[in-house]
C-alpha positions as CSV (number, residue, x, y, z in Angstrom):
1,X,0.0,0.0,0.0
2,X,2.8,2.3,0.9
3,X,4.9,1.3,-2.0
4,X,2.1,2.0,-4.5
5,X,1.3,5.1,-3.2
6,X,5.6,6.0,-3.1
7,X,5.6,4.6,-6.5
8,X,2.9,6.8,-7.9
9,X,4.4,10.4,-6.4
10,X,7.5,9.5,-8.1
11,X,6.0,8.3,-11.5
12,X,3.8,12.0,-11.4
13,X,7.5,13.7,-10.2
14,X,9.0,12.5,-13.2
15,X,6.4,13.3,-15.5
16,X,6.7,17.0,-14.3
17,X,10.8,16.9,-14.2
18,X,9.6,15.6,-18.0
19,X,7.0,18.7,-19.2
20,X,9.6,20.9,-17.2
21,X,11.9,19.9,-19.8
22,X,9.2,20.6,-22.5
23,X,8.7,23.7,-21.3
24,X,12.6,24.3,-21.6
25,X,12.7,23.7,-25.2
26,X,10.1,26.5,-26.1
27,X,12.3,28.9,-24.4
28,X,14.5,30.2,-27.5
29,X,18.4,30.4,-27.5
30,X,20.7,32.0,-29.3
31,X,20.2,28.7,-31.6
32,X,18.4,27.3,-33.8
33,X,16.3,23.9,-32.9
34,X,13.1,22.6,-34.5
35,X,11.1,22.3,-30.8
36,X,11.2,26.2,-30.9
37,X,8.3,25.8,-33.0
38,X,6.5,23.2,-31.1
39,X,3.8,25.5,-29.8
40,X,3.3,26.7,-33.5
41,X,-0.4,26.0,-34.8
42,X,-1.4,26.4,-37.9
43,X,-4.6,26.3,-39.4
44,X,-4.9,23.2,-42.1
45,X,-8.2,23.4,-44.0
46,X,-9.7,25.5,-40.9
47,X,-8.3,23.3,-38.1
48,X,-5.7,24.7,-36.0
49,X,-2.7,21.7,-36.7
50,X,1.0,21.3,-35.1
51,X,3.2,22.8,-37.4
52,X,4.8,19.5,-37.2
53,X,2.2,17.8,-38.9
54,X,2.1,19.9,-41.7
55,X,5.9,20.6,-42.6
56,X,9.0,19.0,-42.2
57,X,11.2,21.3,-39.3
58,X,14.8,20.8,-39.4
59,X,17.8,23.1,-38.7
60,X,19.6,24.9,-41.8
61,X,22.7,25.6,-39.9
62,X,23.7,27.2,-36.3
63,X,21.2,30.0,-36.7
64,X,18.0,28.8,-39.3
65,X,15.7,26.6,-39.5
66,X,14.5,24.9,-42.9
67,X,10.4,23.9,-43.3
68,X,9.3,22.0,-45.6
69,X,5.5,22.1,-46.4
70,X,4.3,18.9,-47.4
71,X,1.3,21.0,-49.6
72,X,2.5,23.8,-51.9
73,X,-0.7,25.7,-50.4
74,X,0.2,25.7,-46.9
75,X,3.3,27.8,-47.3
76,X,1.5,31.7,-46.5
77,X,-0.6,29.5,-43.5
78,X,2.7,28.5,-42.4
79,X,4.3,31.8,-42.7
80,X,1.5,33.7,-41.0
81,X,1.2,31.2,-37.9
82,X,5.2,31.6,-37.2
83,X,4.7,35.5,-37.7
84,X,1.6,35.1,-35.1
85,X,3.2,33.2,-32.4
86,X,5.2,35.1,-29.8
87,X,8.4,33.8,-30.5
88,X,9.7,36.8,-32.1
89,X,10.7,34.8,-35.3
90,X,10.3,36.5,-39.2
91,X,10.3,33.5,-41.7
92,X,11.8,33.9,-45.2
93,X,10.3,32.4,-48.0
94,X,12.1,31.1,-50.9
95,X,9.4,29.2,-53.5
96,X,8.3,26.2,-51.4
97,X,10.6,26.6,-48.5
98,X,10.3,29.0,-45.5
99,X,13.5,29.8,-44.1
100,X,13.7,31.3,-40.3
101,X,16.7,32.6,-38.6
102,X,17.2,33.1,-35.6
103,X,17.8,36.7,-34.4
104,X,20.9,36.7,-31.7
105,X,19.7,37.9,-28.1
106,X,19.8,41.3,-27.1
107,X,21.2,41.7,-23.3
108,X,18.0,42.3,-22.4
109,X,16.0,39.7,-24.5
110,X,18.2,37.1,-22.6
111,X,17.2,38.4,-18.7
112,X,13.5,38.0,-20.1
113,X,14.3,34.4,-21.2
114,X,16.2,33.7,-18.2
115,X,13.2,35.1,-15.9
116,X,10.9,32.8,-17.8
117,X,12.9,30.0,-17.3
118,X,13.1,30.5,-13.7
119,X,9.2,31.2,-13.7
120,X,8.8,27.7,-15.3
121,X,11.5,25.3,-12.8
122,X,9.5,27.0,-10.1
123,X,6.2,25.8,-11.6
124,X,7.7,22.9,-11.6
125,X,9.1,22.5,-8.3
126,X,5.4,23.9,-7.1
127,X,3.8,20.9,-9.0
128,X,6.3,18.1,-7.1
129,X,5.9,20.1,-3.8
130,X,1.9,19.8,-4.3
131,X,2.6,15.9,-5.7
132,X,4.4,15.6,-2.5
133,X,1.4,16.7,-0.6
134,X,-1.2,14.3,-1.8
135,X,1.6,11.3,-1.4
136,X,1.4,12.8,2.3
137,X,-2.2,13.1,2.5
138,X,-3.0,9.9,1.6
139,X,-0.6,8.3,3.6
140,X,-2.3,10.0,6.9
141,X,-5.2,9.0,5.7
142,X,-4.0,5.2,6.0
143,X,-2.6,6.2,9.4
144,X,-6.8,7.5,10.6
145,X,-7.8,4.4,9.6
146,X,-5.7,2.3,11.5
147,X,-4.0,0.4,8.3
148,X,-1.0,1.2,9.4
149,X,1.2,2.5,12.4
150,X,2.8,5.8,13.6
151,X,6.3,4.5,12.6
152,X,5.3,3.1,9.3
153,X,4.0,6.9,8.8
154,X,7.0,8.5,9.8
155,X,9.0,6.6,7.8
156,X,6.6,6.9,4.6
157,X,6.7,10.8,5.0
158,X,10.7,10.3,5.0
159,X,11.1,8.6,2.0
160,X,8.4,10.8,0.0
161,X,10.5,13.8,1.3
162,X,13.5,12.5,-0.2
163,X,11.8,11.1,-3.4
164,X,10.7,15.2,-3.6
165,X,14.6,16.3,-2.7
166,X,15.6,14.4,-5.4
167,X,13.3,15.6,-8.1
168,X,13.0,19.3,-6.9
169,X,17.0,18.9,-7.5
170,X,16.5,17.9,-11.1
171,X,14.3,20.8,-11.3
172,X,16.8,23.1,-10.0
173,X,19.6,21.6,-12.3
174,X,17.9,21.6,-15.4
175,X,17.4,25.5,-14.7
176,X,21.3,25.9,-14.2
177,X,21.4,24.3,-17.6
178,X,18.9,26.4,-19.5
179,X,20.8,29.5,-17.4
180,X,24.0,28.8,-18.5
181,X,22.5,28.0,-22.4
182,X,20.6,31.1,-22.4
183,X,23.6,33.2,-21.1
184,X,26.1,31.6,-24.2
185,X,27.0,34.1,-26.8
């Protein structure tokens, strides 16, 4: 019973170590890498579609990216999506492929980034935190109902706390990471 519910807080404290990580990746760098445009939608025949599902995203060189429609027609959708989203990004189009390069990062640009990033590990390390509570919670709620002891509590709360150590610390190094990447000229 224990075990299941210990096994379960870590399962959901990797899953948000995991979207942390997603979150990351939409955070621009000086660079240039196809999950910039992961959030990109783009409206296929009147459906708002993943700009992955209608082009073929891959990088250029250190500073573009290359898309590829796969229709001939989607190419000012495409265009006009990228232009929309708030990732600062002005795509060039030569015939049937859209070029986008990446602007380099203003001082300034790169503290916003940076406060974003911080803004999103701390999401994260709010989302294990509240994981952390329900593990908790329903492990006091096995304690009311006589299922198991005080020590068997005790020792339950332990070993979630340091389940939530070790994942808030992946949290926390992931955002060195991104810090250091952002900061890179």
């Amino acid at each position: 019973m224990l075990n299941d519910i210990k096994k379960d807080a870590e399962a959901r404290m990797v899953k948000s170590v995991e979207v942390l990580a997603v979150n990351f990746n939409k955070i621009r760098t000086g660079r240039a890498h196809p999950s910039i445009l992961d959030g990109v939608m783009v409206s296929y025949y009147g459906n708002p579609t993943p700009l992955s599902q209608v082009a073929n995203v891959s990088v250029l060189d250190a500073r573009t990216l290359s898309l590829s429609p796969w229709e001939k027609s989607m190419v000012p959708e495409i265009e006009k999506a990228i232009m929309k989203s708030d990732l600062g990004l002005n795509p060039v189009t030569t015939g049937e492929l859209i070029r986008v390069p990446m602007p380099a990062l203003t001082e300034e640009s790169r503290k916003g980034y940076i406060k974003q990033a911080r803004t999103e590990a701390e999401n994260g390390r709010i989302s294990i935190r509240n994981i952390r509570r329900d593990a908790i919670s329903h492990v006091k709620d096995l304690l009311k109902d006589k299922e198991i002891g005080e020590d068997d509590d005790r020792r339950a709360q332990d070993e979630i706390q340091k389940i939530t150590d070790k994942y808030i610390a992946e949290a926390d190094k992931a955002l060195v990471v991104k810090e250091k990447d952002l900061m890179e000229i």
